[in-house]
N, C-alpha and C positions, 0 to 999 in steps of 0.2 A: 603780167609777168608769170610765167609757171611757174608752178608749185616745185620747189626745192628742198631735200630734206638732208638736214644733216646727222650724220652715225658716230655717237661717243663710245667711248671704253666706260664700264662700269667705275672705273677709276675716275672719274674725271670727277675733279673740284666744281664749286659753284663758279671758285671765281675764273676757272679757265671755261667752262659754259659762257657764264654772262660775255667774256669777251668774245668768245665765238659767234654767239645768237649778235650781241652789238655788233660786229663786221658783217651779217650776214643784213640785217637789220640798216644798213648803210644804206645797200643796192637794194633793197627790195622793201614794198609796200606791205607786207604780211609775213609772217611768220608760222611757219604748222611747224606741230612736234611730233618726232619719227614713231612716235607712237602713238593711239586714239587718246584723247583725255580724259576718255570713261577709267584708263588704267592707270593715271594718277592718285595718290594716295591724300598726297597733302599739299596744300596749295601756300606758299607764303611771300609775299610781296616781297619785290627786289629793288622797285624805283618810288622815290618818295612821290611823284605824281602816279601812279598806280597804274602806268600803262603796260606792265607788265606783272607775269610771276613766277616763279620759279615753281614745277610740279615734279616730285618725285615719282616717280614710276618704278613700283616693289618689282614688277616682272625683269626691268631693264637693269633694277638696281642702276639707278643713274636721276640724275637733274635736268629738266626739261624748261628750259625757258617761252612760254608760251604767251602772246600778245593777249590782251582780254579780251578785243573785239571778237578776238576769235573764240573765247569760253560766253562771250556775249549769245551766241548762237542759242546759249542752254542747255550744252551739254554741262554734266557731272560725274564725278567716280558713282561706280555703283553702288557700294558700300558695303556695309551688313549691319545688321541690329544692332551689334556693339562699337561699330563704325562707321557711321550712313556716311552715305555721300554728300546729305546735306547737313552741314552741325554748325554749332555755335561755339563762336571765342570762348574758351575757359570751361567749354562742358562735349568733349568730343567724344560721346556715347549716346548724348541727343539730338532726333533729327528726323532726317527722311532717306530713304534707302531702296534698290531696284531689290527686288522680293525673284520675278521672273518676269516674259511676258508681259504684258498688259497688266501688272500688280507693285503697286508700290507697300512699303511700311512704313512705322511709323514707330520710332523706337523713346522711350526715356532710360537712363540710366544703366542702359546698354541692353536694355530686355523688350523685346516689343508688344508692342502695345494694341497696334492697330495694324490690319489690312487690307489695303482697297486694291480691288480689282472691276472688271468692269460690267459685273450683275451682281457684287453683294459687298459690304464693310463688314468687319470680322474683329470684334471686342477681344482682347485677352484676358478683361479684366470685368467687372460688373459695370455698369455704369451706371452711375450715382443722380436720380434726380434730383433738380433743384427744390428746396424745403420752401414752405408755405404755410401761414393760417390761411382761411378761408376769405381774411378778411384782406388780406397780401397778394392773393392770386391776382396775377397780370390780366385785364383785358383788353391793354391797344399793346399795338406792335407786333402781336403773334399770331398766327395763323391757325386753322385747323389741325387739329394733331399734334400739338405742344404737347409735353408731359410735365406733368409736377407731381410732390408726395407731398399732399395734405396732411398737418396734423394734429388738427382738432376738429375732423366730423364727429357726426353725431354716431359712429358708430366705433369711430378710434382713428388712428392713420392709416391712410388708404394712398394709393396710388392715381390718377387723376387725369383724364385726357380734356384738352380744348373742343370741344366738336363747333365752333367757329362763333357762337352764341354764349356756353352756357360750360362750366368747369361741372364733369361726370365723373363719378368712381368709373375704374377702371373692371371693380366687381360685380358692381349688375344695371351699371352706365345710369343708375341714378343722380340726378345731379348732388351736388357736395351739400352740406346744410349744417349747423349747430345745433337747431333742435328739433 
């Protein structure tokens, strides 16, 4: 069946949408929305078996009823740091979010945090090694180039890489020791 698209008024209610998209929805096997779903803002269920959703669209100022096999594809809103496009129930300033390009983010509490692109990840913050005695330091499971901050060598707390054998200061790649 070709693709049919139908055109609302900024006015238009949920519930004269949903009747609409349902007659359109009658005659036909899919459903697209007159707009991309990257320009969706908020996504909220309209059928209690979840095969659809209703997506608001800020540019259209308008309600978009759209089928989920069709958001199954994996598109998403783009977002921004203080509104990714991918967030959770009850915390929507936490998530993942389009940055540009080939670069995602990665936001908490509407501030972000992280950026990945695709030759480098980009801290905003410190990042905090996991703590250790000497005698706690992991040797299965991990690989080469693990980090931990030791904190009880024999010279104070140090910083600490796995070189695949043997836990090394990170300061003159002696191994870690107590006495």
């Amino acid at each position: 069946m070709a693709k049919q698209t139908i055109t609302l008024s900024p006015a238009a209610s949920a519930d004269n949408l949903y009747d609409a998209f349902d007659k359109v929805n009658d005659n036909n096997d899919e459903l697209y929305a007159a707009t991309d779903i990257d320009a969706a803002t908020e996504l909220t269920t309209v059928d209690d078996d979840v095969d659809a959703v209703m997506a608001y669209d800020d540019s259209a100022a308008a309600l978009r009823k759209v089928k989920m096999k069709n958001l199954a594809a994996g598109r998403m809103p783009q977002g921004s740091e203080s509104a990714p496009g991918l967030r959770f129930v009850g915390d929507d300033n936490t998530g993942i979010y389009y940055v540009s390009a080939d670069k995602i983010g990665i936001s908490t509490g509407g501030t972000k945090r992280i950026d990945i692109d695709d030759d480098q990840t980009e801290f905003t913050t410190p990042i905090q090694l996991p703590s250790y005695t000497i005698a706690t330091l992991p040797t299965s499971g991990i690989g080469a180039g693990a980090m931990a901050y030791v904190t009880d060598d024999i010279g104070g707390a140090v910083p600490t890489f796995y070189d695949g054998s043997t836990w090394r200061r990170v300061t003159d790649r002696a191994a870690v020791s107590v006495s």
